[in-house]
C-alpha angles and dihedrals in degrees: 000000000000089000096045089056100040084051090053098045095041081062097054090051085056103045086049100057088043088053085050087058095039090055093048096051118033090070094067085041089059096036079064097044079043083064113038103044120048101214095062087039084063095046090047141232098263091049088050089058097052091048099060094039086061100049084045084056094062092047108101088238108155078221108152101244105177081065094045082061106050098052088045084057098044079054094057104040078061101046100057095061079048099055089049103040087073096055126089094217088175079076099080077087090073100062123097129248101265099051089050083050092042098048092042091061094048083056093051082045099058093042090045086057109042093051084055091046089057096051087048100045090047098058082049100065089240120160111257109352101179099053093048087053088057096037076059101059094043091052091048099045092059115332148255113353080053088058106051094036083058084053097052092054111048092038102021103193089350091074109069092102102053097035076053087050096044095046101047080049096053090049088051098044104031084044091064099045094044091063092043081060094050088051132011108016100063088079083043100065094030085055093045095036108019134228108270104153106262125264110270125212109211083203093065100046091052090050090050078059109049106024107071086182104060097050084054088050088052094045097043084051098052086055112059096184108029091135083163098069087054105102128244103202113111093245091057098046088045078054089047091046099050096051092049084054091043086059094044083051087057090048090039082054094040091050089054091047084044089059096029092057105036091021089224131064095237097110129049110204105104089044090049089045090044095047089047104043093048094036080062094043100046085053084072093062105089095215084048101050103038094063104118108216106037096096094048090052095048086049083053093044087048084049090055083043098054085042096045088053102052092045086057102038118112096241093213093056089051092049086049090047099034105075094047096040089054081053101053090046104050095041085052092045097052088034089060100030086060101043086049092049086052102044091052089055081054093051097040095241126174118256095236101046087044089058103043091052092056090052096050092044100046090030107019131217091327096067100046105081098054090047085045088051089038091051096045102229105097084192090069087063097068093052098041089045085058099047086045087052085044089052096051090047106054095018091087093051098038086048093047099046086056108040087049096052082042088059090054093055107097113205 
């Protein structure tokens, strides 16, 4: 009977390291099939994660899953100061006028919504409600690491099945709309705002000039997974390396205010708030923020995480969450896309500002430059880029204040 157990577990050992691997290494796998066949590059590279994790999770494999999401966790507590070292946020004083209006209405949007979401979800008897409503206004202040950092924080572990659920609905509904935007909606906006040439800020065109490292910022953050702009040299990679070990110091911090302050690890909130406020004040920090390499390898942590989750999710949880959750989402999109869309009327903003905001604010930098293409006018791609960075930046903190004084509310 010993034998028998130390065999079993010996196995399980096995299949779990081999899990650990598995986790580390399909996402560059897919990153490659992303990019060489055109069907899975529309699907996406995160999506596909989460789909194969789910289809690993059903496999009767004696893999240990509770650990496949920890360190899927610890991946993606790095990767969110990484993902915000690389960006000049001081930037956001370059734009003109419209696109500051314009952004700041995506983000009233996204709140406005989301406070009607909770009322309604929670009269729904929907799970949760609170958290979903602030998941809302990450996601659509500048996308998905907002989304699942919100998550973390106001449900620490317990969160893996609604970050799944949030996550497979997003993909379904901003999917749909994503290709509306590359076809049909361009005459839309231009019908219901008009076409006036966008506002231009003389500021902004000097600095894309003179500062070489800012248009590198922007172009590093237009493009998630170019793996290939990151340097080789050894002074580069010791660069590279600093700054990775200068985002595993503010986990290392948020974990001992985690412990200090509730005194266990079994939340997640004072590690999620840690890694995002020093992630944005390290970015102020020029050697910090000039090191080419540290945002395309947090997009690659936040791919292991959304692979690492799926492959630990309880499948019958996520069937239970999923329906409702797809509800909850599309109704809020279209339900933001829309007020947005009316407030800048009201505003008399510009089609195509009003639509490059939306997108950085519901999609984030990667998805500028293809809407800019889709929409004819590249000068929308630099604005939109820095309201995308200004979304990441403050979408965690504005999501979490208000799913958590949601939470408070006792209906």
């Amino acid at each position: 009977m010993n034998l028998l157990l130390t065999a079993s577990s010996t196995w399980q050992t096995v299949c779990t390291v081999l899990a650990l691997i598995f986790m580390l290494v399909m996402p560059a796998v897919i990153l490659r099939l992303v990019k060489k066949v055109k069907f899975l590059g529309f699907i996406g590279a995160i999506a596909l994660c989460y789909l194969l994790g789910i289809i690993v999770s059903v496999i009767p494999i004696p893999y240990d899953r509770g650990l496949t999401e920890t360190v899927s966790s610890v991946f993606v507590a790095i990767a969110i100061p990484l993902i915000l070292f690389t960006f000049d946020i001081g930037s956001v004083r370059y734009l003109a006028k419209n696109t500051i209006i314009a952004f700041a209405l995506v983000i009233f949007s996204a709140m406005a919504v989301s406070v009607a979401s909770f009322f309604a979800a929670n009269a729904a008897g929907l799970s949760n409600p609170n958290v979903l409503s602030g998941m809302t206004t990450g996601l659509y202040t500048g996308g998905t690491p907002n989304m699942i950092a919100i998550a973390k924080a106001l449900m620490g572990n317990a969160s893996s099945d609604v970050i799944a659920a949030a996550q497979i609905s997003d993909f379904f509904v901003g999917g749909v709309y994503f290709l509306l935007i590359l076809t049909v909606i361009k005459p839309v906006y231009k019908r219901f705002l008009g076409d006036k040439k966008p506002e231009k800020n003389n500021k902004q065109q000097t600095m894309k000039l003179k500062d070489g490292a800012y248009t590198q910022n922007i172009s590093s953050a237009a493009e998630e997974y170019d793996f290939a702009s990151i340097p080789r040299d050894k002074n580069s990679l010791i660069k590279l390396t600093l700054v990775i070990l200068l985002a595993v110091m503010c986990l290392g911090l948020g974990v001992c205010l985690e412990i200090l302050i509730n005194g266990n690890m079994q939340g997640s909130l004072y590690i999620i708030l840690t890694v995002s406020v020093l992630g944005i004040a390290l970015s102020f920090v020029k050697p910090v923020r000039r090191v080419k390499g540290p945002y395309q390898i947090g997009q690659y942590l936040v791919l292991i995480f959304s692979l690492g989750l799926s492959m630990s999710i309880d499948i019958s949880q996520l069937v239970r969450e999923i329906l409702p959750t797809l509800a909850f989402f599309a109704c809020s999109q279209v339900a933001v896309i829309l007020l947005h869309l009316l407030l800048c009327k009201i505003f008399r903003i510009d089609a195509g500002t009003a639509l490059i905001t939306s997108t950085a604010g519901i999609y984030g930098p990667p998805f500028i430059a293809p809407v800019a293409n889709a929409f004819g006018d590249r000068d929308l791609i630099v604005p939109g880029v820095i309201c995308g960075t200004l979304g990441l930046a403050i979408g965690t903190l504005l999501g979490w204040g208000l799913g958590a004084l949601l939470g408070m509310i006792v209906i």
